[in-house]
mmCIF file as Biopython writes it, N, C-alpha, C and O atoms, coordinates in Angstrom:
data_model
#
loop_
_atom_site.group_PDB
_atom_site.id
_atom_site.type_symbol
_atom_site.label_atom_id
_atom_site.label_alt_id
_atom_site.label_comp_id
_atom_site.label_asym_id
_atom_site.label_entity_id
_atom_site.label_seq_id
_atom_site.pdbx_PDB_ins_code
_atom_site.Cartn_x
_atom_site.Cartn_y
_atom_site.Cartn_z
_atom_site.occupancy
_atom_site.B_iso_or_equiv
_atom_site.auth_seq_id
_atom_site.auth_asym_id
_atom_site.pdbx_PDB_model_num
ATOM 1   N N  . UNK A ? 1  ? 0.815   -1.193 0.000  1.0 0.0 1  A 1 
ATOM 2   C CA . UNK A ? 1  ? 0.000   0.000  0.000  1.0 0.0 1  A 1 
ATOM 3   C C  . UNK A ? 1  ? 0.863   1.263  0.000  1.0 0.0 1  A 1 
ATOM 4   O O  . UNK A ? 1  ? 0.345   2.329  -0.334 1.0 0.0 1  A 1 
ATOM 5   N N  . UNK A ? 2  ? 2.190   1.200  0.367  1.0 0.0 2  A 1 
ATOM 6   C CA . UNK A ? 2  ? 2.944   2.439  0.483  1.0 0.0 2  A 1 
ATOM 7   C C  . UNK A ? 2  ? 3.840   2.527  -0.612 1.0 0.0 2  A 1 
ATOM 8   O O  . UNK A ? 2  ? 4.361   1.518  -1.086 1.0 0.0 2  A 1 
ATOM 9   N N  . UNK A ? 3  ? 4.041   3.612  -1.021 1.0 0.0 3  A 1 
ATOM 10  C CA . UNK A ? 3  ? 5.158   3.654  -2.008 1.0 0.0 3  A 1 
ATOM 11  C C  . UNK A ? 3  ? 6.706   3.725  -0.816 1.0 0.0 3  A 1 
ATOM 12  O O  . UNK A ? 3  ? 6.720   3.984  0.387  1.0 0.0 3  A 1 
ATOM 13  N N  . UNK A ? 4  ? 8.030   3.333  -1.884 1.0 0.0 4  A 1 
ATOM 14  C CA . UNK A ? 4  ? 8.976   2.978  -0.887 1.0 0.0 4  A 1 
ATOM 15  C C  . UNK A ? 4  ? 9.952   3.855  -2.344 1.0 0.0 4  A 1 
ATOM 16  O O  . UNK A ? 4  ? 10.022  3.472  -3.512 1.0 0.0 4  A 1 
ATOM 17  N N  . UNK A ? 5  ? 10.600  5.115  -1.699 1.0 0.0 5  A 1 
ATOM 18  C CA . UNK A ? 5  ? 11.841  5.413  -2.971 1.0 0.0 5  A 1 
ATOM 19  C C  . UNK A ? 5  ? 12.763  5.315  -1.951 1.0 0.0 5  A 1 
ATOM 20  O O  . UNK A ? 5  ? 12.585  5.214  -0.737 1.0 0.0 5  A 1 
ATOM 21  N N  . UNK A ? 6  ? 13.768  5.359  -2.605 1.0 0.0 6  A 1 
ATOM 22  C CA . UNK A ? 6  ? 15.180  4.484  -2.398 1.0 0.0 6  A 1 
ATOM 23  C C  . UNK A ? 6  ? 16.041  6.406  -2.389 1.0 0.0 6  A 1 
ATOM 24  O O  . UNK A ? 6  ? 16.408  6.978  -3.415 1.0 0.0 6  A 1 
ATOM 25  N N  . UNK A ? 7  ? 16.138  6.928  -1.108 1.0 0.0 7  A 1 
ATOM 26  C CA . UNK A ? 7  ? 16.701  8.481  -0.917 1.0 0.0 7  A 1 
ATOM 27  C C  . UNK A ? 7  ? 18.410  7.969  0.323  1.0 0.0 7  A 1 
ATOM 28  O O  . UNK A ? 7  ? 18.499  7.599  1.493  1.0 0.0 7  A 1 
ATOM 29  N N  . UNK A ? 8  ? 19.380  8.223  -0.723 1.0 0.0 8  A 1 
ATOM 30  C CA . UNK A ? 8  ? 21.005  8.159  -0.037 1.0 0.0 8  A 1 
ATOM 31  C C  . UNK A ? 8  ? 20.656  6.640  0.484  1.0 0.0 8  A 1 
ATOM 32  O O  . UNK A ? 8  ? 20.695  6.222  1.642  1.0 0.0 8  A 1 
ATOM 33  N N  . UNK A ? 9  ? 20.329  5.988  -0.634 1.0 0.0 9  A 1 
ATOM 34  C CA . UNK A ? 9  ? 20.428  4.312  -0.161 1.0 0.0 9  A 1 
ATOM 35  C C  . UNK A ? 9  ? 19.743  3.499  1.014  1.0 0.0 9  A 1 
ATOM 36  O O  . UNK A ? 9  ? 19.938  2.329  1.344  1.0 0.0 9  A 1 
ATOM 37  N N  . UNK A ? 10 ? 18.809  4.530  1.600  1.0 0.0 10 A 1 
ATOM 38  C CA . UNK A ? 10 ? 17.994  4.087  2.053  1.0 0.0 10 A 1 
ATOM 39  C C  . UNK A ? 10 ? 16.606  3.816  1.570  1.0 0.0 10 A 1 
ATOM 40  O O  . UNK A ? 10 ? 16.402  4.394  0.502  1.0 0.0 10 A 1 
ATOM 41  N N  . UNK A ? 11 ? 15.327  2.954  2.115  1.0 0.0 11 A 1 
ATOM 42  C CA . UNK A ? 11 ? 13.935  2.692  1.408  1.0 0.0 11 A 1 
ATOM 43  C C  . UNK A ? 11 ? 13.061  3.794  2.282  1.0 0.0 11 A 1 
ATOM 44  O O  . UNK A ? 11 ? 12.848  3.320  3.398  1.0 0.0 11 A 1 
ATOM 45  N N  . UNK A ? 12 ? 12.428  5.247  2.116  1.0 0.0 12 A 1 
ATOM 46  C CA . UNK A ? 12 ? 12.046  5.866  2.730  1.0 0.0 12 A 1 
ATOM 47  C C  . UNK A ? 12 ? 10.339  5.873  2.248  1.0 0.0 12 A 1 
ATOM 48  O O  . UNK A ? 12 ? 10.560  6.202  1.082  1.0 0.0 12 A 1 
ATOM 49  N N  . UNK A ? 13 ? 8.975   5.760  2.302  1.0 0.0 13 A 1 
ATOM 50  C CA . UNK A ? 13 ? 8.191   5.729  2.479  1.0 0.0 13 A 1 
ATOM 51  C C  . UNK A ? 13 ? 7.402   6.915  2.117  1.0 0.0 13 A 1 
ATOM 52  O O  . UNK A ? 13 ? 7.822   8.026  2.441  1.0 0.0 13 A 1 
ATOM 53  N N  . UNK A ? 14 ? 6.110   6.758  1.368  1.0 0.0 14 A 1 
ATOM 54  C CA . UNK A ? 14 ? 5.637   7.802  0.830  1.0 0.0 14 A 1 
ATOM 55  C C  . UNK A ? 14 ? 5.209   9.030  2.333  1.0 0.0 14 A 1 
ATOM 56  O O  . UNK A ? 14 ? 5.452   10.211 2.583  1.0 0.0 14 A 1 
ATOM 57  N N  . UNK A ? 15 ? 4.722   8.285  2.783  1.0 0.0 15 A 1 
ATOM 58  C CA . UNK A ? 15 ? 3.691   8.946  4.077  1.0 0.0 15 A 1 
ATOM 59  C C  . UNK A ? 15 ? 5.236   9.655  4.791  1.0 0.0 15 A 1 
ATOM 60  O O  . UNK A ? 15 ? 5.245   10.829 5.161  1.0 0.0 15 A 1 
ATOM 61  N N  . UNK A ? 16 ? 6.452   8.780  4.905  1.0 0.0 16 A 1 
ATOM 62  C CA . UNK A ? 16 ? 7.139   9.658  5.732  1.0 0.0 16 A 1 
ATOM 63  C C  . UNK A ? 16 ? 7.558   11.207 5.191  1.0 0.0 16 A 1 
ATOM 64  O O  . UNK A ? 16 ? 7.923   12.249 5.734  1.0 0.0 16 A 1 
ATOM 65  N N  . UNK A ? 17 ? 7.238   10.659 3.512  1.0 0.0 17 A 1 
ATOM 66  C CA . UNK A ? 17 ? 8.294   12.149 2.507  1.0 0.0 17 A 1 
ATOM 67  C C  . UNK A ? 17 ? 6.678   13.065 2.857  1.0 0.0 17 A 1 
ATOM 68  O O  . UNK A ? 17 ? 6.813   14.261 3.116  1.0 0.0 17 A 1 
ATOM 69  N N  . UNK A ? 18 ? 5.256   12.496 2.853  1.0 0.0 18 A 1 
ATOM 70  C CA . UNK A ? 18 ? 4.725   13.586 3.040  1.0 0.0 18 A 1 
ATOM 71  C C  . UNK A ? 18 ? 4.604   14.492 4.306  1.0 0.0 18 A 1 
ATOM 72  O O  . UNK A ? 18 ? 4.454   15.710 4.217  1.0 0.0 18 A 1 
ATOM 73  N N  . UNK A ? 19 ? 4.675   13.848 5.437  1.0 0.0 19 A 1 
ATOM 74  C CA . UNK A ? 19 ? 4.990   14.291 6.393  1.0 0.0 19 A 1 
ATOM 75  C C  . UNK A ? 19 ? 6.150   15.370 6.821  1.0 0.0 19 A 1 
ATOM 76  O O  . UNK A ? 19 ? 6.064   16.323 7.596  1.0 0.0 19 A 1 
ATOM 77  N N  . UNK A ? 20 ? 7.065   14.981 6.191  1.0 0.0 20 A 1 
ATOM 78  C CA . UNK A ? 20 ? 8.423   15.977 5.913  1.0 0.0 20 A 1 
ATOM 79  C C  . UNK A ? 20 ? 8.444   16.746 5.131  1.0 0.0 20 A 1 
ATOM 80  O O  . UNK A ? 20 ? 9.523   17.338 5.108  1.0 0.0 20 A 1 
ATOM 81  N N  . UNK A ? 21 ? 7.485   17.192 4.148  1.0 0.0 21 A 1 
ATOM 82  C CA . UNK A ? 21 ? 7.256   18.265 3.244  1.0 0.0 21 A 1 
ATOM 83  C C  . UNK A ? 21 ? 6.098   19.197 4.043  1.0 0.0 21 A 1 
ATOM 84  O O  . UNK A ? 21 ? 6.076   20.427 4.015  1.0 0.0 21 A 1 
ATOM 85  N N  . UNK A ? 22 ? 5.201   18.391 4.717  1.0 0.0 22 A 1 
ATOM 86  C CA . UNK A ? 22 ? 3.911   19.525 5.463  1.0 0.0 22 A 1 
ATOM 87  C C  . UNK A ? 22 ? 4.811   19.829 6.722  1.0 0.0 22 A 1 
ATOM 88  O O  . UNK A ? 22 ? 4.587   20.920 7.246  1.0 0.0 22 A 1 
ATOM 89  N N  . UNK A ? 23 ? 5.620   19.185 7.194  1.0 0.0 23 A 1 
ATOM 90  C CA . UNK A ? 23 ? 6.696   19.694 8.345  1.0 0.0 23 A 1 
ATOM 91  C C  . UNK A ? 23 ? 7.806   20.840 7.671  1.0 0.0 23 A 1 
ATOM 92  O O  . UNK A ? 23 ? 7.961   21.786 8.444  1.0 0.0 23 A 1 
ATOM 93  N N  . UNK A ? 24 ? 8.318   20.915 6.858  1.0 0.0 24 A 1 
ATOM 94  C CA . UNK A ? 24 ? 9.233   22.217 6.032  1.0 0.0 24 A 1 
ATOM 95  C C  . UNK A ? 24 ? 8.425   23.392 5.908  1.0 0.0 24 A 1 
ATOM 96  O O  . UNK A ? 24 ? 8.715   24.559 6.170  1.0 0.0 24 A 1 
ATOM 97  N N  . UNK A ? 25 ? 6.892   22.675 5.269  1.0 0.0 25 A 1 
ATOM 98  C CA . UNK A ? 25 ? 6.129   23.879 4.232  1.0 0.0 25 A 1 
ATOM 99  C C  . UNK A ? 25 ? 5.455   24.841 5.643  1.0 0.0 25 A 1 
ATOM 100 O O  . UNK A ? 25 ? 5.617   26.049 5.474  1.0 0.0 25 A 1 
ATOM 101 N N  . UNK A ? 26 ? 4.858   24.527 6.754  1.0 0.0 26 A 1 
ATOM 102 C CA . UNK A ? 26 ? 4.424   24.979 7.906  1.0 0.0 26 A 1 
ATOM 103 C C  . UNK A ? 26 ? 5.691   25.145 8.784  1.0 0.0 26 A 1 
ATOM 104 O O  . UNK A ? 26 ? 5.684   26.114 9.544  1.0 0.0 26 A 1 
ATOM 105 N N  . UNK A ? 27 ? 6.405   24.613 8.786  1.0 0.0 27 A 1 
ATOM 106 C CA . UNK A ? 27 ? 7.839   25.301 9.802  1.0 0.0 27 A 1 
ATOM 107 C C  . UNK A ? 27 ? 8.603   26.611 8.868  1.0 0.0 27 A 1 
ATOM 108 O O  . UNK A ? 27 ? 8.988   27.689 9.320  1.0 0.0 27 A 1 
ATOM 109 N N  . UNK A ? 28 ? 8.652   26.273 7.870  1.0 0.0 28 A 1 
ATOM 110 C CA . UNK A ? 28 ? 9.261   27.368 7.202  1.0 0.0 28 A 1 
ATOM 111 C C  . UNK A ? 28 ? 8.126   28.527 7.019  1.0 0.0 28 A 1 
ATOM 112 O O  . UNK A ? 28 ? 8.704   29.613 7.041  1.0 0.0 28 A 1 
ATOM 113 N N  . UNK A ? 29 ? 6.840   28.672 6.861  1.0 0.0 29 A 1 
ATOM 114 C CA . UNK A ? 29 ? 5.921   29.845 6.763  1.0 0.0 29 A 1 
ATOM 115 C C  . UNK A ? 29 ? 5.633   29.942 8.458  1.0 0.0 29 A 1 
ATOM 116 O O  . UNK A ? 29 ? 4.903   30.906 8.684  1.0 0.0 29 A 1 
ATOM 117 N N  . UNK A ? 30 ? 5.982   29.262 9.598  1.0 0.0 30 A 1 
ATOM 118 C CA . UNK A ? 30 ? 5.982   29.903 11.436 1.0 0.0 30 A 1 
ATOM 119 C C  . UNK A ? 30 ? 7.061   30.745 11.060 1.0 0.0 30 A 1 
ATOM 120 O O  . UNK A ? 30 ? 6.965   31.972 11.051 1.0 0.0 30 A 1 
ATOM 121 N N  . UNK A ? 31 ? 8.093   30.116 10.749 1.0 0.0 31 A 1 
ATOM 122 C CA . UNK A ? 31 ? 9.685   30.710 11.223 1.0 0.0 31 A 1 
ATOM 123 C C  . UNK A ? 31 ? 9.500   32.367 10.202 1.0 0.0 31 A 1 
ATOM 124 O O  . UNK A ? 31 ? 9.914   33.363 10.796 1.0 0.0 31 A 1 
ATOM 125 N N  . UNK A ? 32 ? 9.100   32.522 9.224  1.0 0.0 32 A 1 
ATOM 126 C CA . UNK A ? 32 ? 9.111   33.582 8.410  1.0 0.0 32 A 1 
ATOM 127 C C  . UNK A ? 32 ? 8.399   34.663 8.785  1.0 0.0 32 A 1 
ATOM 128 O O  . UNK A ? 32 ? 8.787   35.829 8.704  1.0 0.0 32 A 1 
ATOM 129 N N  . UNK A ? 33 ? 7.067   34.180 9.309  1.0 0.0 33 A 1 
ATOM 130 C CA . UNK A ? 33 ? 6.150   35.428 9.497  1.0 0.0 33 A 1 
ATOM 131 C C  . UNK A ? 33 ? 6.192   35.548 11.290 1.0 0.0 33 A 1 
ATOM 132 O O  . UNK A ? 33 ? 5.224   36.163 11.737 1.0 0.0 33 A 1 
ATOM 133 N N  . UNK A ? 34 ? 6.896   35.187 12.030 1.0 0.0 34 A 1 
ATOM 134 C CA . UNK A ? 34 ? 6.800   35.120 13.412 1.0 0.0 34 A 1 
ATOM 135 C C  . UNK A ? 34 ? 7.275   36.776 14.080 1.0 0.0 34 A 1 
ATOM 136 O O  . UNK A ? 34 ? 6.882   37.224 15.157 1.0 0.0 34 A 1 
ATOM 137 N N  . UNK A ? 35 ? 8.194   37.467 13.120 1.0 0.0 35 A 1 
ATOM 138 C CA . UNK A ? 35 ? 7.996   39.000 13.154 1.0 0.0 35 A 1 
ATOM 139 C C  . UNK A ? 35 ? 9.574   38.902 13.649 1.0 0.0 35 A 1 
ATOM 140 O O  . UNK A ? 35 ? 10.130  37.850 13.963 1.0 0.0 35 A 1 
ATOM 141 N N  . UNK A ? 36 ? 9.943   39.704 13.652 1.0 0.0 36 A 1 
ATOM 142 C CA . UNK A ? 36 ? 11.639  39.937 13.679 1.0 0.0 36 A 1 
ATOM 143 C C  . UNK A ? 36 ? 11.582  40.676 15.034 1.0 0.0 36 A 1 
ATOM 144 O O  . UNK A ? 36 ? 10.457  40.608 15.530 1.0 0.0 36 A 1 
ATOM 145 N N  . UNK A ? 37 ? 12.346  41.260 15.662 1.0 0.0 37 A 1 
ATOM 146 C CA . UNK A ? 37 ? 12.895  42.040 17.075 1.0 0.0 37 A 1 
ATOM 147 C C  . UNK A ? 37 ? 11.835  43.649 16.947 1.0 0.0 37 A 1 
ATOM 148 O O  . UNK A ? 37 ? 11.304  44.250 16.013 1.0 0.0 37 A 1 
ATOM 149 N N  . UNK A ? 38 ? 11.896  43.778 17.907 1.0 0.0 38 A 1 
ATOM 150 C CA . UNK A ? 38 ? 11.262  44.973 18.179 1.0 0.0 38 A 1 
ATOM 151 C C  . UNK A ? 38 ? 11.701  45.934 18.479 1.0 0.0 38 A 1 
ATOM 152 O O  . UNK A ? 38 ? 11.800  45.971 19.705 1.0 0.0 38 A 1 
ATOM 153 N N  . UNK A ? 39 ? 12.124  46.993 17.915 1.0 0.0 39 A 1 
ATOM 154 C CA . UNK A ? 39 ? 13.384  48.242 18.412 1.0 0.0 39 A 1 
ATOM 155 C C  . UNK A ? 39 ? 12.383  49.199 18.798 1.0 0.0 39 A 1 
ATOM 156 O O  . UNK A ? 39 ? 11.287  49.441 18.293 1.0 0.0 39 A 1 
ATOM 157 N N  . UNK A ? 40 ? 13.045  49.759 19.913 1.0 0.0 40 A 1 
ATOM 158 C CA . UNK A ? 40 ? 12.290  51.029 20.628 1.0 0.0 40 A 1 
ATOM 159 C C  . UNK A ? 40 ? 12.532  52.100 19.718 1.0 0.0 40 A 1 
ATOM 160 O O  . UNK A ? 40 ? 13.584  52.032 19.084 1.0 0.0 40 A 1 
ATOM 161 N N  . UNK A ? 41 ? 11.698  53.181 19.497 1.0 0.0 41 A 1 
ATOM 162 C CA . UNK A ? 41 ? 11.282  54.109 18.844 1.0 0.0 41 A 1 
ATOM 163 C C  . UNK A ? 41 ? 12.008  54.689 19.289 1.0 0.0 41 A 1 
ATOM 164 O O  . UNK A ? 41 ? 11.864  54.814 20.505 1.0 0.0 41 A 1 
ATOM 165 N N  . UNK A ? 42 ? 13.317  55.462 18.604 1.0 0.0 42 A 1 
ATOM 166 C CA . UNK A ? 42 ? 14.484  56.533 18.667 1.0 0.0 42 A 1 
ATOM 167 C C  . UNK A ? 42 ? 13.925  57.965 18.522 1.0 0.0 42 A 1 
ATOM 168 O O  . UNK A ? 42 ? 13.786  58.404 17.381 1.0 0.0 42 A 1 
ATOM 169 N N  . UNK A ? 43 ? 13.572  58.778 19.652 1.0 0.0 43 A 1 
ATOM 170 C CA . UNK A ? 43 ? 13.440  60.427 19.512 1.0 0.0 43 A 1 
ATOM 171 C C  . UNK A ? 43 ? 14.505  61.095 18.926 1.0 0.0 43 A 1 
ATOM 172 O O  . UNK A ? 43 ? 15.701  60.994 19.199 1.0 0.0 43 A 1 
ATOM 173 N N  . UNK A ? 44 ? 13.883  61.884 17.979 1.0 0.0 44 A 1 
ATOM 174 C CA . UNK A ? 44 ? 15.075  62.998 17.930 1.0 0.0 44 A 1 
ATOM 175 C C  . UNK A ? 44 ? 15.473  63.617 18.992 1.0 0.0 44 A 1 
ATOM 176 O O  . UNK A ? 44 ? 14.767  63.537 19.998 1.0 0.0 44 A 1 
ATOM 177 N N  . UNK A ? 45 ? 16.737  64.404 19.022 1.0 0.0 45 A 1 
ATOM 178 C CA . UNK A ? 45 ? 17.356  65.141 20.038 1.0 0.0 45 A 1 
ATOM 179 C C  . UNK A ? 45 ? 16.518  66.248 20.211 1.0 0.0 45 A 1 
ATOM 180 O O  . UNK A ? 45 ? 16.149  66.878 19.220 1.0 0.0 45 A 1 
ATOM 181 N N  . UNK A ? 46 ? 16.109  66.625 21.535 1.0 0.0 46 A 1 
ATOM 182 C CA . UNK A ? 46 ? 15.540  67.849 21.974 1.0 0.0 46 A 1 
ATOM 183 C C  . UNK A ? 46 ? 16.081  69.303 21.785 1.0 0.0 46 A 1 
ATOM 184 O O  . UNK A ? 46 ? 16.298  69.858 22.862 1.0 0.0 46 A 1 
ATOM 185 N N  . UNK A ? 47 ? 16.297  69.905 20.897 1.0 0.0 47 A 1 
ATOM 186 C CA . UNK A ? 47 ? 16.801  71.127 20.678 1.0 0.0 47 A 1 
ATOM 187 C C  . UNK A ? 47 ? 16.129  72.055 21.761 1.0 0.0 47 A 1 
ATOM 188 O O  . UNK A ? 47 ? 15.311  72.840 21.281 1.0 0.0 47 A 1 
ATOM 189 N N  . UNK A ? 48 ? 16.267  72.108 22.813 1.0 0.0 48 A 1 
ATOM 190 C CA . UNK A ? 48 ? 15.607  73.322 23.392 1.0 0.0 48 A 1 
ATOM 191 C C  . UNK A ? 48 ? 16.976  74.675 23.885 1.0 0.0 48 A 1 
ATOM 192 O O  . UNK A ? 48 ? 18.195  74.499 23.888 1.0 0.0 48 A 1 
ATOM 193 N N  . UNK A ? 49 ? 16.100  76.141 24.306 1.0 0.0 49 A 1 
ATOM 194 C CA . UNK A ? 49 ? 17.125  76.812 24.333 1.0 0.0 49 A 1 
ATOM 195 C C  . UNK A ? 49 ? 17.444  77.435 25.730 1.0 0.0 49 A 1 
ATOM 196 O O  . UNK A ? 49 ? 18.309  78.274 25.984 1.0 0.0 49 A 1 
ATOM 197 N N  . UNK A ? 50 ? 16.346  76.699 26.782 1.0 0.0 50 A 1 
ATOM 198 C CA . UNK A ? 50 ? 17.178  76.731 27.846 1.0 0.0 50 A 1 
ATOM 199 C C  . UNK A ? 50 ? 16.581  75.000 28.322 1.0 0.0 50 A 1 
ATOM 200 O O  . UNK A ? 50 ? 16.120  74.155 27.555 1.0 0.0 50 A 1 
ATOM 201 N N  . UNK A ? 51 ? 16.865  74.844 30.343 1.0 0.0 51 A 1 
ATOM 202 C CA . UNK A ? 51 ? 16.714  74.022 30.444 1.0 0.0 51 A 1 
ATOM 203 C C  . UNK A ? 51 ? 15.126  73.909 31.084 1.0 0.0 51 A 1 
ATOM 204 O O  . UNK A ? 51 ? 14.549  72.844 31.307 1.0 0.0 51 A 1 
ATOM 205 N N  . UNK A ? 52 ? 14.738  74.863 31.251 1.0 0.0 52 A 1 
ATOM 206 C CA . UNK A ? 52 ? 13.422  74.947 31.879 1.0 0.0 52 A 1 
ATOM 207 C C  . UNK A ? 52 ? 12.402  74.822 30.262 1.0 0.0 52 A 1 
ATOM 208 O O  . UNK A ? 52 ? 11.216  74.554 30.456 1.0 0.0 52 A 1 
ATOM 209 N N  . UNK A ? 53 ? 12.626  74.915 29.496 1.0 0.0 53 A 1 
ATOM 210 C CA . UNK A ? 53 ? 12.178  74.525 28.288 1.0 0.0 53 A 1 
ATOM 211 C C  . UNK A ? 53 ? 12.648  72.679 27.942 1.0 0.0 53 A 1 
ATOM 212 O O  . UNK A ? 53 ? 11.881  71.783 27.591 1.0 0.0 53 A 1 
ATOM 213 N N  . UNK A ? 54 ? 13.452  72.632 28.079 1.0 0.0 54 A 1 
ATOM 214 C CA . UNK A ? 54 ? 13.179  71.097 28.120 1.0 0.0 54 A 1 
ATOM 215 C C  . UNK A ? 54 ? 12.562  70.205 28.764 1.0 0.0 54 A 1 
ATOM 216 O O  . UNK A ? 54 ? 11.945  69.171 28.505 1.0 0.0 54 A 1 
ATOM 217 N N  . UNK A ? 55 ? 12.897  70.910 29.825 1.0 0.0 55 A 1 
ATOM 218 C CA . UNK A ? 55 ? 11.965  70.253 30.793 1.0 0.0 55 A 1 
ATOM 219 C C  . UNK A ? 55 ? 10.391  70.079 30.572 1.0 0.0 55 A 1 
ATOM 220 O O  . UNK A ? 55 ? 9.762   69.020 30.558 1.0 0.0 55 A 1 
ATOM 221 N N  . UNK A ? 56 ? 9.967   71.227 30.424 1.0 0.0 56 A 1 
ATOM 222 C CA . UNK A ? 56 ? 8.832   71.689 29.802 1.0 0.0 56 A 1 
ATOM 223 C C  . UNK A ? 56 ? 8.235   70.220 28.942 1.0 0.0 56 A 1 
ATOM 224 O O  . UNK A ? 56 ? 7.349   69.389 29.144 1.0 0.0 56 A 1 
ATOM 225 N N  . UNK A ? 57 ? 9.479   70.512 27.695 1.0 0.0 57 A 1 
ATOM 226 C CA . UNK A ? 57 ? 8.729   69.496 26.720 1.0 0.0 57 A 1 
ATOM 227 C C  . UNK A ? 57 ? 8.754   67.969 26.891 1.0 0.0 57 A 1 
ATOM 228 O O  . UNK A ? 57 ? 8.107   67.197 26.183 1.0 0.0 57 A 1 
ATOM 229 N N  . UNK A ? 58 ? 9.844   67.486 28.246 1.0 0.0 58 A 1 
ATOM 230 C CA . UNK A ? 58 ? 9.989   66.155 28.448 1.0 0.0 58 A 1 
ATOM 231 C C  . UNK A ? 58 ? 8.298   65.758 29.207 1.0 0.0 58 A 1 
ATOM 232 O O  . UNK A ? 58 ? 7.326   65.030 29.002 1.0 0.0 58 A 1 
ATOM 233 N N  . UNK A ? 59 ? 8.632   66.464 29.862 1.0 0.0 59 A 1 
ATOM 234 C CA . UNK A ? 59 ? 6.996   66.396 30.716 1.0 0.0 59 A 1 
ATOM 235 C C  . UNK A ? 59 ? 5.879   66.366 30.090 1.0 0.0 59 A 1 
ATOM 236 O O  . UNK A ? 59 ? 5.043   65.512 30.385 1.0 0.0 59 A 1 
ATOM 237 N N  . UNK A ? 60 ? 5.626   67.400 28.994 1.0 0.0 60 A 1 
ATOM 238 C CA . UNK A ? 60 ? 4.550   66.803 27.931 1.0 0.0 60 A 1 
ATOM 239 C C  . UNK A ? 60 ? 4.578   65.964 27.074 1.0 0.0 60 A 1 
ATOM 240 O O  . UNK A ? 60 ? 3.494   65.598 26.618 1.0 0.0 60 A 1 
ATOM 241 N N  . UNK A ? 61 ? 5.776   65.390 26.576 1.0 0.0 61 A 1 
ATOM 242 C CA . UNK A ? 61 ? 5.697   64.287 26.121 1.0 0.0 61 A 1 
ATOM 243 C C  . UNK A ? 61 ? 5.392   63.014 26.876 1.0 0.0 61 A 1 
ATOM 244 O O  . UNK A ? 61 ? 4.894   62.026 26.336 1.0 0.0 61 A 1 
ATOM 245 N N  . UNK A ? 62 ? 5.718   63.087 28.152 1.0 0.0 62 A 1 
ATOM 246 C CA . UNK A ? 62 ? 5.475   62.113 29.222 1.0 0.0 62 A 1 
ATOM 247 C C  . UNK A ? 62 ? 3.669   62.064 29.506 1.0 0.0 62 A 1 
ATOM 248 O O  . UNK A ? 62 ? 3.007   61.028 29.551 1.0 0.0 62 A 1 
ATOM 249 N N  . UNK A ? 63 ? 3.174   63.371 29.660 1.0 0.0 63 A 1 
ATOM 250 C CA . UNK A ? 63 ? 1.801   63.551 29.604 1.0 0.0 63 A 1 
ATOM 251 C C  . UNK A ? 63 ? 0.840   62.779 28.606 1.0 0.0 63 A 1 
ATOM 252 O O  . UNK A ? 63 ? -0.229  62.205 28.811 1.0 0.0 63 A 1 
ATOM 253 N N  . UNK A ? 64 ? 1.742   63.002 27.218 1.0 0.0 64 A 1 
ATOM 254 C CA . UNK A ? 64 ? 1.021   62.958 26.037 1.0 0.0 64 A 1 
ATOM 255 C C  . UNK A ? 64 ? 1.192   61.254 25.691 1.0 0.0 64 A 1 
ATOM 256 O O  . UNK A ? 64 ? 0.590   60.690 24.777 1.0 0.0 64 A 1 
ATOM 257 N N  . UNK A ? 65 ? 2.038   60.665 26.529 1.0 0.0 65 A 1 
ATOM 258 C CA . UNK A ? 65 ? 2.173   58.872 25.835 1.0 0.0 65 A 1 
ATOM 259 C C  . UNK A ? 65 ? 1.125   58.335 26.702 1.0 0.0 65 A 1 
ATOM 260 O O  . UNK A ? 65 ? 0.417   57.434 26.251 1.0 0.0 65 A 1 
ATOM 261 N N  . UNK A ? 66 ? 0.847   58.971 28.433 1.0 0.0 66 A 1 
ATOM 262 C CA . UNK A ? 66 ? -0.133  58.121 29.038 1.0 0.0 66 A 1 
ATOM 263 C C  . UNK A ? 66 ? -1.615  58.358 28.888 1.0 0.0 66 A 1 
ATOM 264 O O  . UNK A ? 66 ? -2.518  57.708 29.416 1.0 0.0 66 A 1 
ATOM 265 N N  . UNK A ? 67 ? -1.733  59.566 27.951 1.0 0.0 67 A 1 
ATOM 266 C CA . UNK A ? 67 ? -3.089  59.645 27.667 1.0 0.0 67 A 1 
ATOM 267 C C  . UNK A ? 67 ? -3.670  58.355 26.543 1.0 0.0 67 A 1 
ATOM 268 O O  . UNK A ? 67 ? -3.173  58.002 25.473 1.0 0.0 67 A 1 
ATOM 269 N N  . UNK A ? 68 ? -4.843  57.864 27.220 1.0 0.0 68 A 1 
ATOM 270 C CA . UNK A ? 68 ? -5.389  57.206 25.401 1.0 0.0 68 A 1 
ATOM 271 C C  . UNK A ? 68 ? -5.813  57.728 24.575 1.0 0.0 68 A 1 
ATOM 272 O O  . UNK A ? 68 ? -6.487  58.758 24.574 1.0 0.0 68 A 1 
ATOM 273 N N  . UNK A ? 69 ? -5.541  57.213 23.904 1.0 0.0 69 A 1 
ATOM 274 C CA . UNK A ? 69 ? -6.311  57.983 22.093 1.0 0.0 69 A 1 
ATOM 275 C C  . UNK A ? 69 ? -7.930  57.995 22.554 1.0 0.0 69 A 1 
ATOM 276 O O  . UNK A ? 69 ? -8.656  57.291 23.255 1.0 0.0 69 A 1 
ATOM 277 N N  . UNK A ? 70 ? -8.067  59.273 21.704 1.0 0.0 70 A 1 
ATOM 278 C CA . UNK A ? 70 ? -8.966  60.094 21.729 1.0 0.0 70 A 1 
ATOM 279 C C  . UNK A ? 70 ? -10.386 58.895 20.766 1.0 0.0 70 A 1 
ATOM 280 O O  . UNK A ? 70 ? -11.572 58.675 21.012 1.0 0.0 70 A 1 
ATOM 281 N N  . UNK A ? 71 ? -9.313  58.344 19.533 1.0 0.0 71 A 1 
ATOM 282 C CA . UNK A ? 71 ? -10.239 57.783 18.823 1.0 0.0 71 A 1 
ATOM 283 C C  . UNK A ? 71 ? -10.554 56.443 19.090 1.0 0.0 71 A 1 
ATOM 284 O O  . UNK A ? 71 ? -11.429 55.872 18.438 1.0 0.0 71 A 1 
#
């Protein structure tokens, strides 16, 4: 009932080669789309022109990430 090919001199089995092709074809499309590293979002440098102005704007930016969206 099984087919038997003859792979590096061994008798390997239909059901095992299909098994090892739905094991590549689904391990290789997890491993691809599983999403790569996640890098934290790099600010530009704060140009401000004193320090009470930076301050200023660190604090509203701090304000402005814990608010939720509006929408």
């Amino acid at each position: 009932m099984v087919a038997y090919f003859d792979i590096a001199g061994k008798k390997v089995g239909s059901h095992v080669l299909a098994m090892l092709t739905l094991g590549t074809t689904f391990g290789g499309a997890y491993l691809a789309t599983r999403g790569g590293n996640k890098e934290a979002k790099k600010l530009p440098p704060i140009q401000a022109s004193s320090g009470d102005e930076e301050a200023f704007i660190k604090e509203f930016l701090a304000a402005a990430e814990k608010e939720p969206a509006k929408h």
